[in-house]
C-alpha positions in Angstrom: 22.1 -35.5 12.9 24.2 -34.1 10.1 22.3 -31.1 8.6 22.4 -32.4 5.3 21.1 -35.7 6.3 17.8 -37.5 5.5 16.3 -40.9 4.7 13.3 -41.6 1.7 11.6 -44.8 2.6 9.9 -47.1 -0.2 8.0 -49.6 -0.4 9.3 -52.0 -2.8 7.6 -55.8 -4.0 9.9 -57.8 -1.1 10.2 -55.2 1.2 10.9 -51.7 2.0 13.9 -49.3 0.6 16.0 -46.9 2.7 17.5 -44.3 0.2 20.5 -42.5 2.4 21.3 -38.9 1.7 23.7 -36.3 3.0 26.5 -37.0 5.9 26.6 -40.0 8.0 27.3 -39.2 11.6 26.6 -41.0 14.9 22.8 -38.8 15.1 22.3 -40.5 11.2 23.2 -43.9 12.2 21.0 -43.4 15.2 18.0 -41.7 13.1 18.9 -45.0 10.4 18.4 -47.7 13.1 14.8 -46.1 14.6 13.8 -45.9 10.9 14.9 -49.6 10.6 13.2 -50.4 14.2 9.7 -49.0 13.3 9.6 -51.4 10.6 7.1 -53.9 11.2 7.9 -57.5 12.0 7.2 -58.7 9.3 9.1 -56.3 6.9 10.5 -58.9 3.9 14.0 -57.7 3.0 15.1 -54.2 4.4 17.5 -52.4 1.2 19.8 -49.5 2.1 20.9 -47.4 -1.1 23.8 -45.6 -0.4 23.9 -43.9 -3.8 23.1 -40.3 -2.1 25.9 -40.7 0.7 28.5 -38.2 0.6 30.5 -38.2 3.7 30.6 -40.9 6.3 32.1 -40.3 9.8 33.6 -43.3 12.4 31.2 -43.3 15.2 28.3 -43.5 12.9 30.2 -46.4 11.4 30.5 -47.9 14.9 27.3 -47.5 16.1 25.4 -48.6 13.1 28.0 -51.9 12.8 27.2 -52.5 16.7 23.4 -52.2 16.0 24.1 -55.2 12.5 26.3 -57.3 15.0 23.2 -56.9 17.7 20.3 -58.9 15.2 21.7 -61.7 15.8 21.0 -63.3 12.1 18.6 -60.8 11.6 20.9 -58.7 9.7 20.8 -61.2 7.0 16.9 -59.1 5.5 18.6 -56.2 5.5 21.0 -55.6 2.4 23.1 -52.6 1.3 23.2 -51.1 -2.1 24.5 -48.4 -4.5 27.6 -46.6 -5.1 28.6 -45.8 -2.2 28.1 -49.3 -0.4 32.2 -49.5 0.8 31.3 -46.0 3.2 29.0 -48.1 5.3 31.4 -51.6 5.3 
């Protein structure tokens, strides 16, 4: 995981929030998706706020699009947020 990295989880009134800080590498993408994953079942809507993102690096872009493209319409509970929204598209 990038040094710099680190995730602040929220609950919020439909769900929980994932605030994103620091360097997104393929360790950060992993370390996002087991945060995601230990999320109970029946988690409402899952936000991501990219607002404390600074740099974002391909293979953590590839693995954490494979893991999106792996729910199966799942993905649609989980929605991404903040200024920085276009470093995880």
């Amino acid at each position: 995981m990038a040094s710099n990295f680190g995730i602040d989880l929220d609950k919020t009134s439909d769900g929980v929030g994932l605030k994103l800080a620091g360097d997104f590498d393929g360790t950060s993408a992993y370390e996002l998706i087991y945060a995601i994953e230990k999320l109970p079942e029946e988690t409402g809507r899952i936000t991501i706020c990219t607002d404390g993102l600074k740099n974002t690096y391909p293979f953590g872009l590839d693995v954490f699009h494979r893991f999106i493209r792996s729910l199966n319409g799942q993905s649609a509970k989980i929605v991404i947020t903040g200024k920085n929204v276009s470093k995880l598209e």
